[in-house]
C-alpha positions in Angstrom: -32.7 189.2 10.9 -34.4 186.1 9.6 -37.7 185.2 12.4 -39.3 181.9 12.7 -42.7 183.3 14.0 -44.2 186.7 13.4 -44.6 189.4 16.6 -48.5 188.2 16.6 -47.5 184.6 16.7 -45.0 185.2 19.5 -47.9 187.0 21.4 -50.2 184.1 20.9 -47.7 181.3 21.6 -46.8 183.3 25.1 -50.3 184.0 26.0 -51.1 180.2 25.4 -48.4 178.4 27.5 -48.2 181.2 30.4 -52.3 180.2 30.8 -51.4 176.1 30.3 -48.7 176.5 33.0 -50.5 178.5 35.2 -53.9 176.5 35.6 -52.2 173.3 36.0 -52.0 171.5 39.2 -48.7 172.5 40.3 -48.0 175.6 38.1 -45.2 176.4 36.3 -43.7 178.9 33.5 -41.0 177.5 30.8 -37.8 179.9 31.8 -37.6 180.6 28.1 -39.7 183.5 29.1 -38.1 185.3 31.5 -35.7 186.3 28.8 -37.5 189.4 27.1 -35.3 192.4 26.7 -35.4 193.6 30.7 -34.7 190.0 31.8 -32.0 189.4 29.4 -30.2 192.7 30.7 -30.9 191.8 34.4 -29.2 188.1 33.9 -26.1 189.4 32.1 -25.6 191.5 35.2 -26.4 188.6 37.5 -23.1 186.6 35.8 -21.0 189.5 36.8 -22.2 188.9 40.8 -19.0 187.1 43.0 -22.1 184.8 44.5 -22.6 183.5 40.2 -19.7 181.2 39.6 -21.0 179.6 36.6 -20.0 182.2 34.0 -16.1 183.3 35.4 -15.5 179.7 35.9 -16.4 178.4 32.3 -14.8 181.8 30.5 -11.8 180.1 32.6 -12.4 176.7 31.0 -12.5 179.0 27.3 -10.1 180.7 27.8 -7.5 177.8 28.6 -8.7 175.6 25.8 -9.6 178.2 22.8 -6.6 177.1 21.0 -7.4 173.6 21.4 -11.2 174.6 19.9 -9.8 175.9 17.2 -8.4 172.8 15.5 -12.4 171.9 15.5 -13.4 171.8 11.9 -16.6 173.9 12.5 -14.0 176.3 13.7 -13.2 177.0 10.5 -16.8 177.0 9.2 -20.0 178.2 10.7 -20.7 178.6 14.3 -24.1 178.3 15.3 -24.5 179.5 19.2 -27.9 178.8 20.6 -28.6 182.2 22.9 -27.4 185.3 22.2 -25.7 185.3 25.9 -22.6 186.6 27.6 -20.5 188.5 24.5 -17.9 187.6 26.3 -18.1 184.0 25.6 -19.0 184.7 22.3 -16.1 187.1 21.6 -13.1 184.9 23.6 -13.8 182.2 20.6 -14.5 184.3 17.8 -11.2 185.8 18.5 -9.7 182.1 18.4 -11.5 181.0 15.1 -10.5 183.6 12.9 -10.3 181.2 9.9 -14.5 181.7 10.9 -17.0 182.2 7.9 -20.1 182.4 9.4 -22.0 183.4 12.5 -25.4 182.4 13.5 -26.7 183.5 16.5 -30.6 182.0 17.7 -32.2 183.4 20.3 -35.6 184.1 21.6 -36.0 187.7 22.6 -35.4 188.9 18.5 -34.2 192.5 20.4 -31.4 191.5 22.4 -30.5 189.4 19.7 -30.6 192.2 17.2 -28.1 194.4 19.0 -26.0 191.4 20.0 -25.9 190.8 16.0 -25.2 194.4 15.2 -22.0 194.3 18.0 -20.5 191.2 16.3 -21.1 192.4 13.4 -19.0 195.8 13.7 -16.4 194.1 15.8 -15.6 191.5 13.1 -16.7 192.7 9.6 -15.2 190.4 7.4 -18.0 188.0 9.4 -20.8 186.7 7.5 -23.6 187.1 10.7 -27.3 185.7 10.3 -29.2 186.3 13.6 -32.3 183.8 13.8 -34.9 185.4 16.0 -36.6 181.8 17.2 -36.9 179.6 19.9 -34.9 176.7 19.8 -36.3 175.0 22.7 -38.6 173.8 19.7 -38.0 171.9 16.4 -35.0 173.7 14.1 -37.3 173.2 11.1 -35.4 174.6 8.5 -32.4 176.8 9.2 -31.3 179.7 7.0 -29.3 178.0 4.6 -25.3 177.8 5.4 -22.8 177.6 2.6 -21.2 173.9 2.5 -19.2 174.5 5.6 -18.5 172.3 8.7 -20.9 173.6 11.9 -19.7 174.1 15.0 -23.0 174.0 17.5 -21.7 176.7 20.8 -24.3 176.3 23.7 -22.6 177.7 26.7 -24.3 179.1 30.3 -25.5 175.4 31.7 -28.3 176.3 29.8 -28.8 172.5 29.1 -29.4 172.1 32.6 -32.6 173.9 32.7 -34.5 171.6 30.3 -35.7 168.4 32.0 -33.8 165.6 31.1 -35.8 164.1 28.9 -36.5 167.5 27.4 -32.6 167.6 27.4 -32.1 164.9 25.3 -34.6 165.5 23.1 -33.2 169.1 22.3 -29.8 167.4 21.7 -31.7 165.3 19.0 -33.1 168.1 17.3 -29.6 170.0 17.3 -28.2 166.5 15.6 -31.3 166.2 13.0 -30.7 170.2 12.3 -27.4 169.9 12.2 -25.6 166.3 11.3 -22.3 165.9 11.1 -21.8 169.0 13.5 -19.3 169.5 16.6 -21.0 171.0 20.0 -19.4 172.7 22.6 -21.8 173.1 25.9 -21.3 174.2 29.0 -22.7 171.9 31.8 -22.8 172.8 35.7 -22.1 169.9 38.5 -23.3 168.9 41.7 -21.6 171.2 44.4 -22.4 172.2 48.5 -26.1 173.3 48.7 -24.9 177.0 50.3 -22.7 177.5 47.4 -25.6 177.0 44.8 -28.3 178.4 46.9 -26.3 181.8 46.6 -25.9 181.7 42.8 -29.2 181.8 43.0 -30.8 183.9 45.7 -28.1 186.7 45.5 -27.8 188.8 48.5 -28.3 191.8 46.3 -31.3 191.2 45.0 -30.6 190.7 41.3 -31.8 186.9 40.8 -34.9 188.2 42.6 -35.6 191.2 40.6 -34.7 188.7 37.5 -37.5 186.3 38.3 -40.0 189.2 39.1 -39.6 190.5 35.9 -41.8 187.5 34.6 -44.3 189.0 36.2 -44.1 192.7 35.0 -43.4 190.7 31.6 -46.9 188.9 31.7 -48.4 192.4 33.1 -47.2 194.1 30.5 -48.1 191.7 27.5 -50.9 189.9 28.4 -53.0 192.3 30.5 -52.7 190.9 33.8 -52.8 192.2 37.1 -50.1 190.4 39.1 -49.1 192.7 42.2 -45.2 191.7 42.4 -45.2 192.8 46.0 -47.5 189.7 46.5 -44.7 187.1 45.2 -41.3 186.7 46.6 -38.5 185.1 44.7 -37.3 181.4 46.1 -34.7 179.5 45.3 -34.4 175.8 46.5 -31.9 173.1 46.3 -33.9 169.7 44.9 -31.1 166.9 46.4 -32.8 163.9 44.8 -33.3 165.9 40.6 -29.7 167.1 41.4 -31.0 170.5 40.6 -31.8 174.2 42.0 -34.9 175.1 41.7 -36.7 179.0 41.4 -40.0 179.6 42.3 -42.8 182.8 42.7 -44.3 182.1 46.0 -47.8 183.7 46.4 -47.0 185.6 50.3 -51.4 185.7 50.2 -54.4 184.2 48.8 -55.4 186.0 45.6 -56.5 186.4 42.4 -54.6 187.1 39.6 -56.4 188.3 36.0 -54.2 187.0 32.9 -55.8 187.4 29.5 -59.5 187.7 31.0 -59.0 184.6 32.7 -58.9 184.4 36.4 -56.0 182.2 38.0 -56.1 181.3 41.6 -53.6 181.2 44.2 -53.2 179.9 48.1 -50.8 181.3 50.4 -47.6 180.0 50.0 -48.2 178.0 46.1 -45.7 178.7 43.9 -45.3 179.1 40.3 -42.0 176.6 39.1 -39.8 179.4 36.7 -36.7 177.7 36.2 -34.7 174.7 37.3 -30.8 174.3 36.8 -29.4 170.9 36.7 -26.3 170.1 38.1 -25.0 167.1 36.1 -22.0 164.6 37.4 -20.2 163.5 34.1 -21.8 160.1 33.9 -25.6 161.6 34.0 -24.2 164.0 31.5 -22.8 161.3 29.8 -25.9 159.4 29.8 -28.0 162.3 28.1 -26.1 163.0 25.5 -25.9 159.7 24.2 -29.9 159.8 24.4 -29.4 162.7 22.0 -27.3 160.8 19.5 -23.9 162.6 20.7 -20.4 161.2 21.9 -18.1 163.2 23.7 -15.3 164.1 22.4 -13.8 166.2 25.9 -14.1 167.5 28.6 -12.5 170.3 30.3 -12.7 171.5 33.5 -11.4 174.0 35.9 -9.3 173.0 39.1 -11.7 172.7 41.6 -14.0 170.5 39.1 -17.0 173.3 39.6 -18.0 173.2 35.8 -17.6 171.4 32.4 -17.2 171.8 28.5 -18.4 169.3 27.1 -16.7 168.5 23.5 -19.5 166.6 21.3 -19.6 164.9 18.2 -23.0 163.2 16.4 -22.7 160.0 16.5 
């Protein structure tokens, strides 16, 4: 498994931005870190909840156009999928491209990446598969090195919608300047009733909680903090005028919290900003993408117009 930055560089890089986020004005954690192995396991079960719509209804939109995908001509060349995620996603087009040579799957917990490699790898052995333990939120810099094959870029989940959108655009550039020449599919979620979101995420069962919480134990764990998790409750909000759901931590007391050695201050009721999820209407998406040197290509939706696959070509 090829790694862009050694276990003692991952350590210092987490340590680094969990202390920038938290002692700025209005803290905040990238969501890039709630994926470590327990918080990888504990969203895969979240996109089997009825209350998460976003996975069933884009395997829907897969599933209906996987023959279509497969006249892509990375389809018959190397498919790089950015986050290990749902092996369902990943299976329903491997099964469609079986003209396939390679598979590169990139993902930041270098774990849960290693035993999604090892599945696809046993499932479809004539499959050449190079996991890439990194963080693609940052700069590609340079790849493994792919045979002279078209690339097909698959980046399903929304997961673009949890960047900012300038942030959004500019990982769209760095996919292009990585990759030129390739074909993306990406999943992107739109603007829906606030009750119906709010749900997704803020499950009545507790999961999405537990999910975000985990960040917490996570920093507890590596960093040798003292957070007390029954001190923070899990809150999701709907941000009307970003056109995105928001989680937060919110601090139920005032309180202390030791990360590192350093001592990081909170008031009753602050909140640490974990994630957002953009909902994008076509023209916004639309609008980013071409801010990240892309065209699309198609779009495919399901009936009730909940969520979109984007088709993408550098332009």
């Amino acid at each position: 498994m090829t790694k862009h930055a050694t276990p003692d560089e991952r350590v210092q890089i987490f340590r680094e931005d969990i202390l920038d986020g938290l002692t700025r004005a209005r803290k905040t954690i990238s969501s890039k870190w709630l994926y470590d192995d327990v918080g990888s396991h504990l969203f895969e079960a979240i996109t089997e909840l009825d209350a998460y719509y976003p996975t069933r209804t884009e395997l829907e939109i897969l599933k209906k156009n996987a023959a279509k995908y497969r006249r892509l001509p990375g389809a018959r060349g190397a498919m790089v999928e950015l986050g290990s995620g749902s092996s369902r996603k990943t299976d329903l087009l491997l099964d469609a491209f079986q003209d396939l040579s390679v598979y590169m799957p990139i993902d930041i917990s270098a774990n849960h990446l290693k035993a999604a490699a090892e599945r696809v790898r046993r499932a479809y052995p004539s499959l050449a598969v190079i996991p890439v333990a990194a963080d693609f939120t940052q700069p590609f810099g340079k790849l493994p090195l792919l045979p002279e094959l078209p690339v097909l870029v698959f980046f399903p989940g929304s997961t673009i919608g949890n960047f900012e959108t300038t942030e959004a655009a500019r990982l769209l550039r760095n996919i292009r300047e990585a990759m030129p020449g390739a074909t993306l599919i990406a999943g992107v979620d739109r603007p829906k009733a606030e009750d119906v979101l709010l749900e997704a995420y803020d499950d009545p069962a507790g999961i999405t909680a537990a999910f975000n919480q985990n960040l917490l134990q996570r920093i507890n764990r590596e960093l040798d903090a003292d957070f007390d998790l029954a001190a923070f409750t899990h809150k999701a909000v709907w941000n009307a005028p970003e056109s995105r759901v928001e989680m937060h931590l919110e601090s139920l007391k005032a309180q202390t919290v030791t990360i590192a050695g350093e001592d990081i201050s909170f008031a009753r009721g602050e909140t640490i900003h974990t994630e957002n999820s953009h909902k994008y209407s076509p023209e916004a998406f639309s609008a980013i993408a071409g801010q990240g040197g892309w065209r699309i290509l198609d779009a495919d939706t399901d009936p009730d117009g909940l969520f979109a696959v984007y088709t993408l070509q550098t332009c």
